[in-house]
C-alpha positions as CSV (number, residue, x, y, z in Angstrom):
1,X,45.4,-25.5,-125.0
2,X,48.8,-25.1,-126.8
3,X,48.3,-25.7,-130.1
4,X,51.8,-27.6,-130.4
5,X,51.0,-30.0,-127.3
6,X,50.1,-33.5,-128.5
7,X,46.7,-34.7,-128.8
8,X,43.7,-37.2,-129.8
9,X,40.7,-37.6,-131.6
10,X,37.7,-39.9,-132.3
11,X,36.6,-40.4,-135.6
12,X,33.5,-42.7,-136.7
13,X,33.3,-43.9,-140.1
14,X,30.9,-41.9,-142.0
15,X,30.0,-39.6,-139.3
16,X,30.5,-35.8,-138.8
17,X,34.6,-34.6,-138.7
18,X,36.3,-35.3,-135.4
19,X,36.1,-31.6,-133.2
20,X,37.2,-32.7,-129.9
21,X,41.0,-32.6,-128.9
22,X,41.6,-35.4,-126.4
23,X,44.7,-34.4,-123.6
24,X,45.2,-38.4,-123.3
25,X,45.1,-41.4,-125.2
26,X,43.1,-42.6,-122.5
27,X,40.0,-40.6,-122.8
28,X,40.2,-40.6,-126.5
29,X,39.8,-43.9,-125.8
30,X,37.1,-44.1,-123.7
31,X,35.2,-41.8,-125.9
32,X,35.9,-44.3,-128.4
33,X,34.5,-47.0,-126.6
34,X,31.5,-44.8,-125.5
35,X,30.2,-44.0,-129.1
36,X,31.1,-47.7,-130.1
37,X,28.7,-48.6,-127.8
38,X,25.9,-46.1,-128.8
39,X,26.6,-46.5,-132.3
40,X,26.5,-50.7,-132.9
41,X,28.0,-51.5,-136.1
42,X,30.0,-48.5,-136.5
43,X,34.0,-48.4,-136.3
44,X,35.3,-45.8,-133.9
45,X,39.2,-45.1,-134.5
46,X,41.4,-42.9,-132.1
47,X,43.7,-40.3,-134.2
48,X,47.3,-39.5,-132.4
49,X,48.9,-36.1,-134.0
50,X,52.4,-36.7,-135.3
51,X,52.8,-33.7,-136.5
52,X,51.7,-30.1,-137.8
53,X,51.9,-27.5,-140.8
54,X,52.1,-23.6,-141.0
55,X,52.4,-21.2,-143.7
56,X,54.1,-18.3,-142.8
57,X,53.5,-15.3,-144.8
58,X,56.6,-13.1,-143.4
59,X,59.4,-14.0,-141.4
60,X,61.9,-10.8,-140.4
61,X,65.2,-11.0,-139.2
62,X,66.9,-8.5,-137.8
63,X,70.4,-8.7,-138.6
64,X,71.8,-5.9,-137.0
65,X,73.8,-5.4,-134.1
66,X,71.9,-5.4,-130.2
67,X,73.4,-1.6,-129.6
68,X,72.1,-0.7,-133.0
69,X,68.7,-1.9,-132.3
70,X,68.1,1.0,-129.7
71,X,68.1,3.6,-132.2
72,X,64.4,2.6,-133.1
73,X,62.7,5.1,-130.6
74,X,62.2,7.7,-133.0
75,X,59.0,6.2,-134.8
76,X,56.9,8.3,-136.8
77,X,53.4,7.7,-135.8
């Protein structure tokens, strides 16, 4: 799955960390409502991302020209 593509989980209060990554609202939501209904008593919320963090540790950019690029084929290993 792409890591950037939208997606939901189930999380029931006081149970283990949500793992699975739902492609549609509408089977996070039936998971919901399955694990509701095995687990009386117990709230069931469906998570929506909205958005994502990276660190990147190093970020080049090449600033020459695209002709002087070409002189990189003599590498020495």
């Amino acid at each position: 799955m792409n890591d950037q593509a939208k997606f939901w989980m189930v999380y029931g209060i006081g149970q283990q960390q949500p793992t699975v990554r739902h492609k549609t609202f509408v089977s996070a939501r039936t998971e919901a409502t399955r694990l509701a209904r095995f687990n009386p008593g117990i709230d069931f919320f469906v998570l929506e991302t909205v958005g994502s963090a990276r660190k990147v540790d190093v970020d080049f950019t090449d600033m020459r020209r695209a002709d002087e690029r070409c002189m990189d084929d003599e590498i020495p290993f």
